[in-house]
C-alpha positions in Angstrom: 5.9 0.2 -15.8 3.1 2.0 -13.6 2.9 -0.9 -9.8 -0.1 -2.9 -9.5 -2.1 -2.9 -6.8 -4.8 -5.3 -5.2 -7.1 -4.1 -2.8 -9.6 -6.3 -0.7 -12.5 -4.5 0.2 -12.2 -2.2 -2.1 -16.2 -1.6 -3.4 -16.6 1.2 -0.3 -15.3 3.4 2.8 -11.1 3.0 3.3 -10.4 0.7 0.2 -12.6 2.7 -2.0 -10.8 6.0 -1.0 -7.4 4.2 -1.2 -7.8 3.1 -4.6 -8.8 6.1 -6.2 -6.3 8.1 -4.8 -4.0 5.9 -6.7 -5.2 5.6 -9.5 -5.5 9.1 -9.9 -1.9 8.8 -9.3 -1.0 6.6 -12.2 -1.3 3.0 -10.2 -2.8 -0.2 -12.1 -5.4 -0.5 -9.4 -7.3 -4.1 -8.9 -9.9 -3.8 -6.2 -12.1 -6.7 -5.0 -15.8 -6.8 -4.1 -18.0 -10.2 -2.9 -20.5 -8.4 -5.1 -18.5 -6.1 -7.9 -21.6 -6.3 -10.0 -23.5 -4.0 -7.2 -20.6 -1.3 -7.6 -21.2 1.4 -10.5 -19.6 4.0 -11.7 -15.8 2.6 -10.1 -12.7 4.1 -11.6 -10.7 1.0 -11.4 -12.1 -2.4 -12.1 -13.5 -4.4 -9.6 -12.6 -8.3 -8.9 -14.8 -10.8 -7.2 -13.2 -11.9 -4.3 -14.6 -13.2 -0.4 -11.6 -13.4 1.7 -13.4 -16.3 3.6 -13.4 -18.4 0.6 -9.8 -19.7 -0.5 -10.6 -20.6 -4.3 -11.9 -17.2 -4.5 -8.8 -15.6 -3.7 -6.4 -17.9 -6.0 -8.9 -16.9 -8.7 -8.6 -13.4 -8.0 -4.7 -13.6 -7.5 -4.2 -15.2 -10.9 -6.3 -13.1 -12.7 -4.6 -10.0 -11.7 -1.1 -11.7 -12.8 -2.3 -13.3 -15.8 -3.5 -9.6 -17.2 -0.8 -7.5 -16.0 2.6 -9.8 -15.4 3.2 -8.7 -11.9 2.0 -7.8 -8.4 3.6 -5.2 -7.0 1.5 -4.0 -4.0 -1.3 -6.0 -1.9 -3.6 -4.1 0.4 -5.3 -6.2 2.8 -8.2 -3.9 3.7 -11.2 -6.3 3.4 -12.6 -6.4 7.2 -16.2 -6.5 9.3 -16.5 -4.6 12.9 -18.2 -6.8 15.5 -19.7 -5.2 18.9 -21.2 -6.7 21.9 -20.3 -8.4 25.4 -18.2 -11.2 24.8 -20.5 -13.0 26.9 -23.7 -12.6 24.6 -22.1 -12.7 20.6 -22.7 -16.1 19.1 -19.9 -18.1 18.4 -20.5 -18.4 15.2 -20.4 -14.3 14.5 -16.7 -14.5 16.2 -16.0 -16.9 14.0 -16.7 -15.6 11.5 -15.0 -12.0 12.1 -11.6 -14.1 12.6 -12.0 -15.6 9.4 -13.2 -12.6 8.0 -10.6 -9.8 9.6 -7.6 -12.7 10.4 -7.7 -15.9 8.7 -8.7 -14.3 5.3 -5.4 -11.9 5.1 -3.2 -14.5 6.0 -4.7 -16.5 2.7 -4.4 -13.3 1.0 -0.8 -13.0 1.6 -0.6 -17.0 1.1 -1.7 -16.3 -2.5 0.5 -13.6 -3.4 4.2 -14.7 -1.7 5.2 -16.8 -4.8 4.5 -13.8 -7.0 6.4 -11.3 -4.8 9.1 -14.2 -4.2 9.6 -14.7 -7.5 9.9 -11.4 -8.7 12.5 -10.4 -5.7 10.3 -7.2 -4.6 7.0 -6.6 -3.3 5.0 -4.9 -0.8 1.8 -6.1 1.8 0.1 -3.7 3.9 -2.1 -5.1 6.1 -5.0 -2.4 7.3 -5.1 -3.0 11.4 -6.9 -0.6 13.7 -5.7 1.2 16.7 -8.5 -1.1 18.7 -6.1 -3.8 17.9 -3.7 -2.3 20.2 -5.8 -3.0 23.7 -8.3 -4.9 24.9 -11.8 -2.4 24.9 -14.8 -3.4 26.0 -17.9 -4.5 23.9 -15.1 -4.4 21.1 -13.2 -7.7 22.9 -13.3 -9.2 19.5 -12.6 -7.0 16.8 -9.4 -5.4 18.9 -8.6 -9.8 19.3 -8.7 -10.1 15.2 -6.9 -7.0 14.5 -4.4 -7.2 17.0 -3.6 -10.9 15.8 -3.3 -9.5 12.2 -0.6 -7.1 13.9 1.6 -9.6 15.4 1.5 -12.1 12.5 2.6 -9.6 10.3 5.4 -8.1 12.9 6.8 -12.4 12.1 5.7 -12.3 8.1 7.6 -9.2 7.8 11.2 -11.2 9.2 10.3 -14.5 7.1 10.0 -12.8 3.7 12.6 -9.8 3.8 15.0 -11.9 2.9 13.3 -12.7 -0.4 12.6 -8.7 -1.0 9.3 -8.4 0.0 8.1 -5.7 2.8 5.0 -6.0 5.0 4.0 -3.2 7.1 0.7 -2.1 9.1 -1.6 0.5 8.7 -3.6 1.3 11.9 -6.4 3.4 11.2 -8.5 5.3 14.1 -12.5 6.4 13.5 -13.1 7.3 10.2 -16.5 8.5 8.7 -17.1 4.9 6.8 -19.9 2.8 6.7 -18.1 0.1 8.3 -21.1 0.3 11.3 -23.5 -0.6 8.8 -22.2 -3.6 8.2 -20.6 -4.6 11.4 -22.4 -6.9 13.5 -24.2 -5.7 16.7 -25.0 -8.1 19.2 -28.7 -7.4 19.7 -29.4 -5.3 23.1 -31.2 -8.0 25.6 -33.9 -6.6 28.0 -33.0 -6.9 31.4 -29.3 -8.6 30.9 -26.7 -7.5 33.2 -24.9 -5.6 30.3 -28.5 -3.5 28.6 -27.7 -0.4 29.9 -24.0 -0.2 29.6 -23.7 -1.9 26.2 -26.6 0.5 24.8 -24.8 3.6 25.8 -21.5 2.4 24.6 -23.1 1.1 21.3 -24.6 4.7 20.5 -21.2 6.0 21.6 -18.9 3.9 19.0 -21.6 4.7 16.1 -21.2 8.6 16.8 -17.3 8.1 16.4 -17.3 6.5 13.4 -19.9 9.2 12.1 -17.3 12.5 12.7 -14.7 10.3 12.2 -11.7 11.5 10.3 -12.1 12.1 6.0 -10.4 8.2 4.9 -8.4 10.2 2.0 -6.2 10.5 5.1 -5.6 6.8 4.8 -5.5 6.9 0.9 -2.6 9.7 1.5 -0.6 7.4 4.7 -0.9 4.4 1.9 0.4 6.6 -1.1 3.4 7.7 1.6 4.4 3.9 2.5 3.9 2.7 -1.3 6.6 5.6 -1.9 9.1 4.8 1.1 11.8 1.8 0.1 12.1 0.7 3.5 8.8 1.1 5.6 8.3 0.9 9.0 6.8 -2.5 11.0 3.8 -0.2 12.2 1.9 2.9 11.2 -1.2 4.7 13.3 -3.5 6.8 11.0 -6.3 8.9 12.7 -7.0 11.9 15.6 -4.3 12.5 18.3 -5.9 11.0 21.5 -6.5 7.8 19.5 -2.7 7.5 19.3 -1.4 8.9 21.4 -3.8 5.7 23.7 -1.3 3.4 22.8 2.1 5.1 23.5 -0.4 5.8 27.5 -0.8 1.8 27.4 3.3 1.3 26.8 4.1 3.7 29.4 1.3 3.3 32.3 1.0 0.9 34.7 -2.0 -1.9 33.7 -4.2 -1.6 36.3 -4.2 2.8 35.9 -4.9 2.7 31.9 -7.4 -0.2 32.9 -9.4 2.2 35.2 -8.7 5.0 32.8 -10.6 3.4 30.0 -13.4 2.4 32.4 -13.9 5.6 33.0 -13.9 6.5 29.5 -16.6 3.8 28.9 -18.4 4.7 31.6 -18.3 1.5 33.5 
């Protein structure tokens, strides 16, 4: 029998390109919308699903099982970007990227264990970003929510082998998405101490993400763990410097890659 798959986030950008590439390559593809009804023309059915809403995501979860038996592959991709001085974001909007990018994975992979346990085989790959690697500035948050997601799963991944389920990480660079639409930008305040720094920096990160890398790159990295029996704990998807960042963070002393991205960010 063909593997299902359930992807989060699935209605647009990364997930959408993930999970017509497989598909198109003979998957049972599930992917998950807050709004499905607002998606035409998809080539795999869409599930309603918020990943801050645990009901939501049982419902979803049984559904899938319930139609096709079986659970084979769970793509945590559902996530919001968040931008701004730490010092001027609402608490509420960090809040709400936790529960959003961190808390709602973990549920996701709460609901789907006793499926994969029970069957004795399974796969999670939780969709990261090389910002979760390092602290970078007006990104403090979303580089604190994926980086979490990273570490949880590097633990997930010993507490479940045993069973025969694998969890890996995908950690994607810039890619051309629409993921700054919806990301939340802490407005730019006139005269604060961060207006002209911030405002450069936001106009910066939105022309990244603009020539950012085609995400059928992603679909293909995903396709290429799906297919390998025993993946690694981490994977980086996206243009050289943006990896090759973190092996400079690993071998550098703090302070030098500190000033180094300073001076990349101008400040």
């Amino acid at each position: 029998m063909n593997k299902v798959v359930l992807i989060t986030g699935a209605s647009s950008g990364i997930g959408k390109s993930i999970g017509e590439f497989l598909h198109h390559k003979g998957f049972v593809v599930y992917g998950t919308s807050r709004n499905p009804e607002r998606v035409l023309n998809s080539v795999f059915p869409l599930i309603t699903l918020d990943v801050r809403n645990a009901d939501s995501i049982h419902s979803a979860v049984a559904k899938i099982i319930a139609t096709s038996g079986k659970l084979d592959v769970v793509i945590n991709n559902a996530g919001v970007g968040i931008t701004g001085p730490l010092e001027e974001i609402p608490m509420e909007e960090i809040k709400n990227n936790f529960e959003t990018n961190f808390f709602g994975p973990i549920e996701v992979m709460k609901a789907v264990l006793p499926q994969m346990r029970s069957q004795q085989s399974g796969l999670i790959i939780n969709i990261t970003s090389i910002a979760g690697y390092m602290g970078l500035p007006y990104r403090s948050v979303y580089s604190a929510s994926k980086g979490a997601l990273e570490l949880i799963t590097e633990a997930l991944r010993m507490e479940v082998k045993p069973f025969g389920v694998q969890i890996t990480n995908i950690a994607p660079g810039d890619f051309a998405t629409n993921i700054a639409a919806g990301r939340f930008h802490a407005p730019l305040i006139k005269g604060s101490a961060y207006e002209e720094s911030y405002g450069n920096n936001l106009k910066t990160m939105n022309e990244h993400v603009d020539s950012g890398s085609n995400p059928n790159e992603m679909a293909e990295a995903v396709y290429a763990v799906i297919q390998n029996s025993n993946p690694k704990i981490h994977y980086k998807v996206g243009a050289f410097m943006q990896k090759f960042s973190i092996v400079l963070k690993r071998v550098l002393p703090d302070k030098v890659y500190e000033k180094m991205l300073m001076n990349h960010y101008k400040l």
